[in-house]
VEXROFI-247340 format. One record per residue: x, y, z of N, C-alpha, C in turn; residue in one letter; residue number from 1. Coordinates in Angstrom, 2 decimals. Atoms other than C-alpha are relative to their C-alpha. Example, Ala and Ser with C-alpha at 12.3 -4.5 7.8 and 13.67 -1.06 7.14 Angstrom:
<nodes>
      nc1      nc2      nc3     cac1     cac2     cac3      cc1      cc2      cc3  type  seq
     0.89    -1.19     0.00    12.30    -4.50     7.80     0.90     1.20     0.00     A    1
    -0.82    -1.19    -0.06    13.67    -1.06     7.14    -0.77     1.09     0.73     S    2
</nodes>
This chain:
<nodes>
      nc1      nc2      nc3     cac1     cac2     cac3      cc1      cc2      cc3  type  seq
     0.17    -0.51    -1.36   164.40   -53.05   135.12     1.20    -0.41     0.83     X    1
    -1.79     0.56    -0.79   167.63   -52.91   137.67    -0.50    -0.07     1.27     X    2
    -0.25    -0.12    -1.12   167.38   -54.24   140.99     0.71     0.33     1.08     X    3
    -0.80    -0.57    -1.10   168.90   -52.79   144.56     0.22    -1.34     0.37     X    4
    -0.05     1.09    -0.92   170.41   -55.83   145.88     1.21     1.02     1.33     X    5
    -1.07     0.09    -1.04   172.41   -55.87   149.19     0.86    -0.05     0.02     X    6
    -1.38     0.32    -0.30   175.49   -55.71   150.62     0.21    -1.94    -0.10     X    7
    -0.26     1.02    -0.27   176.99   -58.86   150.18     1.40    -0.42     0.63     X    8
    -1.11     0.39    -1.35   179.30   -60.55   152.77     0.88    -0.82    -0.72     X    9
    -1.09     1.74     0.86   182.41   -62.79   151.69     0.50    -0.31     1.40     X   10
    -0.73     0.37    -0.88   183.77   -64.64   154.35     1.11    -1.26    -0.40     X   11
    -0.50     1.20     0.43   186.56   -66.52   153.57     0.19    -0.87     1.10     X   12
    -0.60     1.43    -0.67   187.46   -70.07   154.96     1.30     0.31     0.97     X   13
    -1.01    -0.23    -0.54   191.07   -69.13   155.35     0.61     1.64    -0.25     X   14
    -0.61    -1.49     0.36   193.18   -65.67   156.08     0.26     0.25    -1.36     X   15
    -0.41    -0.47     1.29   193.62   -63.56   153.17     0.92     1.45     0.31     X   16
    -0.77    -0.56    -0.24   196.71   -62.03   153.26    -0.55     1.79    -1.12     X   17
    -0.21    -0.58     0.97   196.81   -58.49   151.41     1.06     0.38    -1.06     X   18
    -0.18    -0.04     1.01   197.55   -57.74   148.14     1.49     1.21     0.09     X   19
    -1.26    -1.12     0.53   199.31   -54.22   148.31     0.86     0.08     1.23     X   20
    -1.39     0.13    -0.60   202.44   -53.10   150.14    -0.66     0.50     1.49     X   21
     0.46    -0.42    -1.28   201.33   -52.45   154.10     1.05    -0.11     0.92     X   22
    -1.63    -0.37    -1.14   203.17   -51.61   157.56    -0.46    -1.08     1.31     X   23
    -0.15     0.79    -1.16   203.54   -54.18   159.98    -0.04     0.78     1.58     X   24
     0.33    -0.65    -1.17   202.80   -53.23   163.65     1.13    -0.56     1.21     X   25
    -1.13     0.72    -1.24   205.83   -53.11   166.20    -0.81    -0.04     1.63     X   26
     0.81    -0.10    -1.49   204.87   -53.83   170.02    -0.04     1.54     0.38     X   27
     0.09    -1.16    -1.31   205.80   -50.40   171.14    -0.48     1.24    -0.80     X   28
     1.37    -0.59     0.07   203.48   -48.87   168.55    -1.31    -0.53     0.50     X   29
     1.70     0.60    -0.35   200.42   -50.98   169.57     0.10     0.82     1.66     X   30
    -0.23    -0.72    -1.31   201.66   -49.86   172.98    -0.68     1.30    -0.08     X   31
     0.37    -0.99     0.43   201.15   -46.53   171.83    -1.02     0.36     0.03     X   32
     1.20     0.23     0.17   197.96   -47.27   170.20    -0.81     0.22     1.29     X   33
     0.96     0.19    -1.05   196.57   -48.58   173.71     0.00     1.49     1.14     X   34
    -0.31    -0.93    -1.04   197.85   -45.50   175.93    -0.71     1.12    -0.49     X   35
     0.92    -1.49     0.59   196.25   -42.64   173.27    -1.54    -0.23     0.01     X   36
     1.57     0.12    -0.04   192.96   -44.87   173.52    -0.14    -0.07    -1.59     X   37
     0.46     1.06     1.06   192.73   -46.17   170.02    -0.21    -0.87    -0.02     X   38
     0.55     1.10    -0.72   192.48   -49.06   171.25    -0.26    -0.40     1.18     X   39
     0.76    -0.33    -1.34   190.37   -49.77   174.13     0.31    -1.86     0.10     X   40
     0.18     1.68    -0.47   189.93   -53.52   176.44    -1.36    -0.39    -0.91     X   41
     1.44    -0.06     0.68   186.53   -53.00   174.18     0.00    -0.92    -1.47     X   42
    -0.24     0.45     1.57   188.29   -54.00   170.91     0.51    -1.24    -0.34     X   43
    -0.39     1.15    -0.79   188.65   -57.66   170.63     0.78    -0.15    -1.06     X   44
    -0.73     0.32     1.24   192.06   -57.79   168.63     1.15    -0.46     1.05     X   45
    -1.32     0.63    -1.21   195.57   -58.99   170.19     1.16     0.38    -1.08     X   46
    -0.61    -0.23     0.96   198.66   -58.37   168.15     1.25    -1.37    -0.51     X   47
    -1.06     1.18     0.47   200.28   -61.29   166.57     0.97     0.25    -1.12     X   48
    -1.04    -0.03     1.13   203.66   -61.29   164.48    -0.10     1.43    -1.15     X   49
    -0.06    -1.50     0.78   202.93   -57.35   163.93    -1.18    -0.01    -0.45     X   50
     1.39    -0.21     0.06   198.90   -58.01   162.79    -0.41    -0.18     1.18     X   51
     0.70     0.26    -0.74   196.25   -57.09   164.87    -1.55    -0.81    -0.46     X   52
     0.88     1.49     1.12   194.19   -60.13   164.43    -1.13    -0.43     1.13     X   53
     1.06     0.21    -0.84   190.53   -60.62   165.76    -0.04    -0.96     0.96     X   54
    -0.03     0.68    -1.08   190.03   -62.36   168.97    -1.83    -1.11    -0.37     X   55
     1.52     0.50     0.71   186.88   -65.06   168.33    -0.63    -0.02     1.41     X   56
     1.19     0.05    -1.30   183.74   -64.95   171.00     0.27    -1.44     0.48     X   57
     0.08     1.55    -1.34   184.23   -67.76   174.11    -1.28    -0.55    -0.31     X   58
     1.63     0.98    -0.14   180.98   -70.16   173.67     0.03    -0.44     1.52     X   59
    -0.04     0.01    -1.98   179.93   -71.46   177.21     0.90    -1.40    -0.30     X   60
    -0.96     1.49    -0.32   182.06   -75.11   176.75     1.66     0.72    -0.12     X   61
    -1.08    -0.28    -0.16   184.90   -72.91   176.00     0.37     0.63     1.71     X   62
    -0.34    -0.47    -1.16   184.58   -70.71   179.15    -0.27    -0.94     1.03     X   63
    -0.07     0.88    -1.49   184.08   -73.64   181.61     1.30    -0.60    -0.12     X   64
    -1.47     0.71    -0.29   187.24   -75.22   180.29     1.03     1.04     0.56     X   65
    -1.04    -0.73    -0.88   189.05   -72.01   181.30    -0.21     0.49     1.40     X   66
     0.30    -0.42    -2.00   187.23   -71.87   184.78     0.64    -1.46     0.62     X   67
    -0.47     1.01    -0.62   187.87   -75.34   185.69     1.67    -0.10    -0.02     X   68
    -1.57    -0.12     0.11   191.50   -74.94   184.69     0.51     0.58     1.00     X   69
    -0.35    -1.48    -1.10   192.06   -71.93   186.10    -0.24    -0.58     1.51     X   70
    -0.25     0.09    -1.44   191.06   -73.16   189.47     0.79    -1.42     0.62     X   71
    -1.35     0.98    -0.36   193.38   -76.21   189.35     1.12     0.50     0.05     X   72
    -1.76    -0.57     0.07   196.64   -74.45   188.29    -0.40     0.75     1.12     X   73
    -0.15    -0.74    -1.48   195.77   -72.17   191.16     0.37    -0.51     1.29     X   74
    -0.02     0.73    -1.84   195.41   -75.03   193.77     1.04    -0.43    -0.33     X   75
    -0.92     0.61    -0.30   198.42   -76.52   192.80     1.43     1.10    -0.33     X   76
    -1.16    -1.02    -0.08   200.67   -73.29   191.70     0.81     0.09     1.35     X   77
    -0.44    -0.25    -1.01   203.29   -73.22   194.49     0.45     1.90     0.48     X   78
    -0.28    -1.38    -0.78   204.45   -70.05   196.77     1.22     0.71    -1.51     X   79
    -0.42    -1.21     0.98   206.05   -67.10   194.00    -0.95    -0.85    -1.17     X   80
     0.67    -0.11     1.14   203.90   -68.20   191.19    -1.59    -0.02     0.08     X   81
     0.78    -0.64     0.45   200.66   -66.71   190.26    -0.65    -0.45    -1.50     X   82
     1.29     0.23     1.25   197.41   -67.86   187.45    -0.85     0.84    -0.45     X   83
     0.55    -0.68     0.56   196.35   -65.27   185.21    -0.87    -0.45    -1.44     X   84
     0.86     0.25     1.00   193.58   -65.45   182.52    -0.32     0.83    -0.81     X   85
     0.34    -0.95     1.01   193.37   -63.38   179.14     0.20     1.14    -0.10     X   86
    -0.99    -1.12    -0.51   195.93   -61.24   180.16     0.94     0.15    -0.95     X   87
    -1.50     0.00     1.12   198.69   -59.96   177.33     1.21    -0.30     0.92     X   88
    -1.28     0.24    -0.61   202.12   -60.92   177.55     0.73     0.22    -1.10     X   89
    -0.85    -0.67     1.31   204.84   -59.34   175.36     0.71    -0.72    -0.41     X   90
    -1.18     0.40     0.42   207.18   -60.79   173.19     0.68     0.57    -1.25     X   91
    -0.63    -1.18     0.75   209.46   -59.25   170.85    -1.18     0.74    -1.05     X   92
     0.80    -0.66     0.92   206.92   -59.02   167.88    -1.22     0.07     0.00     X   93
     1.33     0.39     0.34   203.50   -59.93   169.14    -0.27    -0.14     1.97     X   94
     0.32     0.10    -1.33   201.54   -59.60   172.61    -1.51    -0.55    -0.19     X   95
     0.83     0.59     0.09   199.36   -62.27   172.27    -1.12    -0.26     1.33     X   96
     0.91     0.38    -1.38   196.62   -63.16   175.42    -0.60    -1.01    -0.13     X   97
     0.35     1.48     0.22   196.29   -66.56   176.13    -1.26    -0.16     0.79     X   98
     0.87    -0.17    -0.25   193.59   -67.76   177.65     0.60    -0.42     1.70     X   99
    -0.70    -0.08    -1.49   195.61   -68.88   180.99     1.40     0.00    -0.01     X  100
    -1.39     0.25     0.23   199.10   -68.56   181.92     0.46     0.30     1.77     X  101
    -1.01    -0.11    -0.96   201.45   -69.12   184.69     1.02     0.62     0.29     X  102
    -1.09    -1.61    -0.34   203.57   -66.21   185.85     0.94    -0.39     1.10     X  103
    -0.89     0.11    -1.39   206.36   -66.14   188.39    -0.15     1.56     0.58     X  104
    -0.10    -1.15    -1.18   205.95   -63.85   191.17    -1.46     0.31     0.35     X  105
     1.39    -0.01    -0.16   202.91   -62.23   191.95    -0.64     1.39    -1.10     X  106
     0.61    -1.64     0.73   200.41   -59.17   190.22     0.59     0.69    -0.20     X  107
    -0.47    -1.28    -0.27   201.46   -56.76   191.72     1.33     0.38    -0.47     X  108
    -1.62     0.18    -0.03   205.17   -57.69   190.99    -0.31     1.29    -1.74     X  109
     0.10    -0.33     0.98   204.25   -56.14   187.30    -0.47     1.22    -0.49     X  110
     0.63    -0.88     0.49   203.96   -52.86   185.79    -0.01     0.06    -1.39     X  111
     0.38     0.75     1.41   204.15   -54.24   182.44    -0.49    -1.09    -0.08     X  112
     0.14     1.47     0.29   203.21   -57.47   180.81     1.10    -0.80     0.37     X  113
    -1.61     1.09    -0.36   205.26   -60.54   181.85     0.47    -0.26    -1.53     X  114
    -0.44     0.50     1.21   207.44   -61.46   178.98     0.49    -1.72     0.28     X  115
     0.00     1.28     0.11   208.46   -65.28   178.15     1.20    -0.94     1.44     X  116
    -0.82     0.73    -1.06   210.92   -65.64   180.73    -0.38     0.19     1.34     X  117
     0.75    -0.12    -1.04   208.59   -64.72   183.38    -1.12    -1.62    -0.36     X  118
     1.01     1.64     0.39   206.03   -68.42   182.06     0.44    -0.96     0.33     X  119
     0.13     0.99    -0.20   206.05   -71.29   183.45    -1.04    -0.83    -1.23     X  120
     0.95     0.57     0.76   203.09   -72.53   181.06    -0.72     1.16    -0.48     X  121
     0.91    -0.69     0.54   200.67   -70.72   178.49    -1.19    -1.25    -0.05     X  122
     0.77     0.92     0.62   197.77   -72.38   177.55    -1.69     0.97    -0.70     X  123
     1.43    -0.74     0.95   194.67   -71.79   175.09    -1.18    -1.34    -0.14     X  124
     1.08     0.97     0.45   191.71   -73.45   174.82    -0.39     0.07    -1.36     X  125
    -0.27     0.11     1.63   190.94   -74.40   171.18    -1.38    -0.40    -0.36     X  126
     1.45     0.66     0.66   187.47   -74.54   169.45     0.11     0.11    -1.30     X  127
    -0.11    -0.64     1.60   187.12   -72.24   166.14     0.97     0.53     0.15     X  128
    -0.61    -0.77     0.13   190.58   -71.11   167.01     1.14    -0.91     0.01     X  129
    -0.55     1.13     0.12   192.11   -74.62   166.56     1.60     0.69    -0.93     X  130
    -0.46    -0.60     0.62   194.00   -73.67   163.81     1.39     0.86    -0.12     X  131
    -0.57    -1.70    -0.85   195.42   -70.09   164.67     0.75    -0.38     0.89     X  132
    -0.85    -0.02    -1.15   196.76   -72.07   167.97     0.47    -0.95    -0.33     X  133
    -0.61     1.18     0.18   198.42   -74.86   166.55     1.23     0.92    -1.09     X  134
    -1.07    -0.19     1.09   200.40   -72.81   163.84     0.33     1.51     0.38     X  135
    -0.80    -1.26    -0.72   200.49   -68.93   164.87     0.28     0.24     0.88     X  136
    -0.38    -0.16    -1.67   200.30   -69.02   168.76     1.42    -1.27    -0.15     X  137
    -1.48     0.65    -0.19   203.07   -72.05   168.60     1.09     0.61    -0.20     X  138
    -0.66    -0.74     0.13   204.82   -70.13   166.64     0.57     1.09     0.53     X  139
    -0.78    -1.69    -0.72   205.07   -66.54   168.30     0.80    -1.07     1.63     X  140
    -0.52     0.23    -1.68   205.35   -68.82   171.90     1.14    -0.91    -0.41     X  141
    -1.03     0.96     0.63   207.83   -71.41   170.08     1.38     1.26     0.07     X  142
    -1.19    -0.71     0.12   210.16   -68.49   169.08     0.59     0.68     1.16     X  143
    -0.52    -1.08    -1.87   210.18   -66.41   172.63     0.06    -1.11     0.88     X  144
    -0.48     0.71    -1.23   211.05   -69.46   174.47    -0.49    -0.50     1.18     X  145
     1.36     0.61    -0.95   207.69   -70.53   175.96     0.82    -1.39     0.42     X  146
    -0.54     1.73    -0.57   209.08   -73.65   177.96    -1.50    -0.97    -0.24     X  147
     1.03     1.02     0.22   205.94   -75.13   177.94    -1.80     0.53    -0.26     X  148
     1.63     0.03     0.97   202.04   -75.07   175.58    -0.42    -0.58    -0.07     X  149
     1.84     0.99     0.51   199.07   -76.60   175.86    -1.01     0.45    -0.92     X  150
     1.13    -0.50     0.42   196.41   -76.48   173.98    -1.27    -0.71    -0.21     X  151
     1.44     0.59    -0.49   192.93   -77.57   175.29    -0.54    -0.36    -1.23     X  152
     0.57     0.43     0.90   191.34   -79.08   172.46    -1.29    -0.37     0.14     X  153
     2.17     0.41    -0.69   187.25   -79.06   172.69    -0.16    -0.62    -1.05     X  154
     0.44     1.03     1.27   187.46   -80.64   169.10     0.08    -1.04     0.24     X  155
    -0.47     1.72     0.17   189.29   -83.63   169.62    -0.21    -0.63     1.53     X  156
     0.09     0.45    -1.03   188.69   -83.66   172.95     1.44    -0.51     1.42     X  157
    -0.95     0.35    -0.65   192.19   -84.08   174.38     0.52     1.48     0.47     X  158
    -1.19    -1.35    -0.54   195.14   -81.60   175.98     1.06     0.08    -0.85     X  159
    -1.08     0.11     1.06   198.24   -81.19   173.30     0.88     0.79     0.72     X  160
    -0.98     0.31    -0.82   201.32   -80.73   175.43     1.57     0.83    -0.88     X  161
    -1.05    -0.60     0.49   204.14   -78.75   173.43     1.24     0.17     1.02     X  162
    -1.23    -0.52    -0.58   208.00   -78.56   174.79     0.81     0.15    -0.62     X  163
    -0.84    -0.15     0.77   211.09   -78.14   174.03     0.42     1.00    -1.13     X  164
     0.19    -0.76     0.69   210.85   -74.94   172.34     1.42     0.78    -0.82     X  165
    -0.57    -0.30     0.57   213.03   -74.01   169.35     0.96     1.36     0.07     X  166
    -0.59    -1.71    -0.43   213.96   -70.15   170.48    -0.51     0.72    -1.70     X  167
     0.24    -0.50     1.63   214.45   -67.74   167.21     0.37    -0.21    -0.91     X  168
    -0.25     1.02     1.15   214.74   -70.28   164.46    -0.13     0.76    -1.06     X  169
     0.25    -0.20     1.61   214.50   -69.72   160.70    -1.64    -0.75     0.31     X  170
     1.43     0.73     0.17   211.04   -72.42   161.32    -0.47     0.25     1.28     X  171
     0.12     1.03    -1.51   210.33   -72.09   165.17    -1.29    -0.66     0.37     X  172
     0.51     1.07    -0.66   208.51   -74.73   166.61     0.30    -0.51     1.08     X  173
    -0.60     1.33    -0.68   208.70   -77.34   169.23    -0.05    -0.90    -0.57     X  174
    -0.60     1.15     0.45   210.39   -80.22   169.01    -0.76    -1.12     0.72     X  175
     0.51     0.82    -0.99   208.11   -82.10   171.29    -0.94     0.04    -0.01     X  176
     1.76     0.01    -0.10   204.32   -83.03   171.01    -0.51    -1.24     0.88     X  177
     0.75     1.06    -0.14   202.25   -85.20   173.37    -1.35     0.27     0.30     X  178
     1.53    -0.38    -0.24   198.47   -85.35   173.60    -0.37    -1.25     0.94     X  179
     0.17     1.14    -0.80   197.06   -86.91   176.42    -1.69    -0.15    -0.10     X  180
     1.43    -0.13    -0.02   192.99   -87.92   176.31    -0.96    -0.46     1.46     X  181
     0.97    -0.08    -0.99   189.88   -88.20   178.67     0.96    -0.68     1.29     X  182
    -0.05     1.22    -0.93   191.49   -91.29   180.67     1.15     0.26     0.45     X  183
    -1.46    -0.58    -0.46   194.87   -89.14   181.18     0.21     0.94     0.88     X  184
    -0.09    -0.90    -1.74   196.70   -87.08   183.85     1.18     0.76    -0.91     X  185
    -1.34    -0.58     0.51   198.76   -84.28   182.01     0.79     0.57     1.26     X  186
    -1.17    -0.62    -1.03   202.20   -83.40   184.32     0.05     1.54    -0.19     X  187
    -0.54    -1.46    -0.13   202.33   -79.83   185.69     1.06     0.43     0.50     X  188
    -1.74    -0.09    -0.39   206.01   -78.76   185.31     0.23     1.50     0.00     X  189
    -0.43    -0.58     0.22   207.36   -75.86   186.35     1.53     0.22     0.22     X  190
    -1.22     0.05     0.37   211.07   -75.01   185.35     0.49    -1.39     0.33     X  191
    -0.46     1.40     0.08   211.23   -78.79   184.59    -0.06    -1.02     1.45     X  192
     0.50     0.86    -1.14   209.86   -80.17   188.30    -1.31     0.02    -0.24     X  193
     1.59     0.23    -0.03   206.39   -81.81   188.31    -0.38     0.64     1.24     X  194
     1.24    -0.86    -1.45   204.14   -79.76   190.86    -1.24    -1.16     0.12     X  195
     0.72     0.88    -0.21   201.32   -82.20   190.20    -0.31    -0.11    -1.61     X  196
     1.03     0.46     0.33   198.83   -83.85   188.17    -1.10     0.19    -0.44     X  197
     1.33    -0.32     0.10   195.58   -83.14   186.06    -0.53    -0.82    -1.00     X  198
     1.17     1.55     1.30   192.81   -85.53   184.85    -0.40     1.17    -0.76     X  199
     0.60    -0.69     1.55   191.75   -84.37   181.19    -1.39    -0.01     0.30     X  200
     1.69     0.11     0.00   188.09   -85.35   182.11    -0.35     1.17     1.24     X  201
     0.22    -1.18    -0.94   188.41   -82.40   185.02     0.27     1.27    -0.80     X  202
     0.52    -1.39     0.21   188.92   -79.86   182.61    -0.89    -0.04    -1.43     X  203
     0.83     0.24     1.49   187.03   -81.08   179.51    -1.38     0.73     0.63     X  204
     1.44     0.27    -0.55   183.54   -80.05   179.84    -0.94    -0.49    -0.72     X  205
</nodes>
């Protein structure tokens, strides 16, 4: 006798690259993409290093760390700069959307995405996407010249502090890591002047 079983699911652990020969995705097809409506604000993908690579669901400890954030960099952003949240921003091969970022100028100033030399700071909050923002987001923001990356850490509980950014290396990276925890005050610099001050235990939640 033969049973009907089910679909069965594989999920792997880690990406699985494919096998056969495929076409990498330039920005100003995805562009494309978004303007004919193939892809909608509906579709939760972003385009990193030419894949468009799933965006993971906010839990509520993630979205309070990007509300409480968000309304500090605001109070202390000075006059021409502007705090946007989960907004794309282009860079040569990948228009990633962080979860906050610091812009120069204002909104309106923009009828595109800001690109890297418009940032003062990116930053991502990091749960199940730890990972992904420690090695591909460094990367794409490492190579376009992000001056400065955080990345909120709800695992470990700290802020991780990236500078010094490599440009378009053969490896890029920064050259610079500090993590500061609960009992710390990470420096908010923009173009290398401190603006102020933020306790880790004000945006942890």
């Amino acid at each position: 006798m033969s049973a009907v079983l089910g679909p069965v699911l594989f999920a792997p652990s880690v990406p699985v690259l494919p096998t056969e020969p495929i076409w990498r995705m330039s920005v100003e097809r995805y562009h494309e993409m978004i303007e004919a409506g193939i892809l909608t604000e509906d579709d939760p993908v972003e385009l990193l290093e030419g894949w468009l690579v799933e965006k993971m669901p906010k839990n509520m400890p993630h979205r309070k760390a990007i509300r409480r954030l968000r309304l500090i960099l605001e109070r202390l952003a000075p006059v021409g700069w502007f705090v946007d949240a989960q907004e794309p921003i282009t860079t040569t091969d990948s228009e990633p959307e962080p979860d906050l970022a610091v812009i120069r100028g204002d909104s309106e100033d923009y009828s595109n995405h800001p690109g890297p030399q418009d940032l003062a700071l990116v930053v991502e909050v990091s749960d199940s996407t730890l990972q992904r923002d420690r090695i591909t987001k460094q990367r794409i923001y490492a190579r376009a010249g992000v001056s400065v990356y955080w990345i909120v850490n709800l695992i470990d509980g700290q802020v991780e502090v990236y500078t010094d950014p490599s440009g378009p290396d053969e490896k890029p990276s920064y050259r610079q890591r500090q993590d500061y925890g609960p009992a710390d005050q990470v420096p908010f610099l923009i173009d290398g002047r401190e603006i102020g001050r933020i306790a880790v235990r004000e945006v942890l939640p």
